[in-house]
N, C-alpha and C positions, 0 to 999 in steps of 0.2 A: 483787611484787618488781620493782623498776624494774631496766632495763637498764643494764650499767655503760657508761659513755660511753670511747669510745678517744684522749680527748684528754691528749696528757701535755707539763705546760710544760717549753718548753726549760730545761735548766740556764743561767745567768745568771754570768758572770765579775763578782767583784765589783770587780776593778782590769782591764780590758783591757788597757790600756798597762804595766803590768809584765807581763802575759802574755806580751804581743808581744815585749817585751825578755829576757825571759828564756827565751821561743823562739830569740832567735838566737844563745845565750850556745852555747859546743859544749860536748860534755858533758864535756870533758877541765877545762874552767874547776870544774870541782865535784870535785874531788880526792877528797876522802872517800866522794863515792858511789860514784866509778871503783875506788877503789882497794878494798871492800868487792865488789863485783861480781867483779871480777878472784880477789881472795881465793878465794870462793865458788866459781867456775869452778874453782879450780886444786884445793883442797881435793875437791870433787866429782871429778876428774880423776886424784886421788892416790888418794882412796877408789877407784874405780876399779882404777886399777890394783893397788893389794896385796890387790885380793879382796873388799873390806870395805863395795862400794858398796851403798846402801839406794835405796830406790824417790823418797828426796829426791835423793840425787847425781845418778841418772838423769834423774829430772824437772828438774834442774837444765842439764844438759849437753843436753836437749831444747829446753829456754827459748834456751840457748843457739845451738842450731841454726838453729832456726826464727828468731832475730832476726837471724843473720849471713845466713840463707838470705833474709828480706823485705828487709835492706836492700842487697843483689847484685840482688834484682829492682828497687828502686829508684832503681839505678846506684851505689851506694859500692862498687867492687871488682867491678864485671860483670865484668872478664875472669877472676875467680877462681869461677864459677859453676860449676867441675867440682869446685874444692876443698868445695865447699857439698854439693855433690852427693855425693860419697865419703862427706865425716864424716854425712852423713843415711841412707846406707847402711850404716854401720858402727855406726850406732846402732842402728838398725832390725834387723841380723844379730844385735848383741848380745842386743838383745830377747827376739828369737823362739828364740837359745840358752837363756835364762834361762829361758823358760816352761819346758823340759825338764830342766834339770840345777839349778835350782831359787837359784842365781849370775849375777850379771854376771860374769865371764869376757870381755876380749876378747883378739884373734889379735896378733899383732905387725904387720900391714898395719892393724887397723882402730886402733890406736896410735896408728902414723905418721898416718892418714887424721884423726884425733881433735884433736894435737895440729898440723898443718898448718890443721885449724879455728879452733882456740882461737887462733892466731897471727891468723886476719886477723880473728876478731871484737876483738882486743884493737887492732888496725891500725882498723879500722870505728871504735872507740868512742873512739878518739885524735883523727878526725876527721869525726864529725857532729854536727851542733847538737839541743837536745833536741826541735825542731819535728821533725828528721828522725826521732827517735827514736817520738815521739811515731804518725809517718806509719806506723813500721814498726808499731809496735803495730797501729793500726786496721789491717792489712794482713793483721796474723796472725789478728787479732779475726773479719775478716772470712771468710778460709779459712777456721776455725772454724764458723763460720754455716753456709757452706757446705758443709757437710762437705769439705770436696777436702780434707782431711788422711788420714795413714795412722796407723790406729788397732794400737796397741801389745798385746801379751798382756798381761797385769799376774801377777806369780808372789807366791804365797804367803811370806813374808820366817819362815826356821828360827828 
């Protein structure tokens, strides 16, 4: 049995120049993907609060963190990097409630901290291009890699 070889071709753009152009388009130029994202954030956020949230809303409002949180390290909103910091602790509290009492539940502080989040990602995605967007991905992609994330309980859904 021959050894398998570690060679893998790069993926290949088939138009680079609409790539390029449509890297600098910002993401607010695409209305219906903004406006679907946003939906989904707020909906997740509503679930949330009257009790009803599912381990998708949560995963949802996580995605959401982690992309306001990569794009504060990448400079859109650095001086809001405490706001990053609160709603990623208020989610992380929510969590490890949840492993116990078997609910998302959260406090009226992790609320305010939640919904002062959701304000500058919807401020972030009014003004970055999808290149930026694109930067924040591989950024989260990469944490990942590296483990440096903080791993969540996962609770069994009644």
């Amino acid at each position: 049995m021959r050894k398998r070889s570690k060679y893998r071709p790069k993926p290949m753009l088939v138009n680079p120049l609409s790539y390029v152009l449509e890297s600098m388009k910002p993401v607010a130029y695409h209305d219906q993907y903004l406006i679907d994202l946003k939906i989904k954030n707020n909906q997740a956020m509503v679930a949330l609060l009257q009790g009803k949230a599912t381990h998708d809303d949560m995963d949802m409002l996580i995605a959401m963190s982690n992309v306001t949180e990569a794009l504060c390290q990448l400079g859109f909103g650095d001086e809001h990097k405490l706001v990053t910091v609160d709603g990623r602790e208020a989610i992380i509290r929510i969590a490890h409630r949840s492993a116990k009492i078997k609910r998302f539940t959260p406090t009226g502080l992790e609320i305010q901290a939640l919904n002062l989040l959701m304000e500058l990602h919807d401020a972030q995605m009014d003004v970055i291009t999808i290149k930026d967007m694109e930067r924040a991905l591989e950024y989260i992609n990469k944490k990942v890699r590296q483990h440096d994330v903080t791993r969540l309980p996962r609770v069994a859904q009644a």
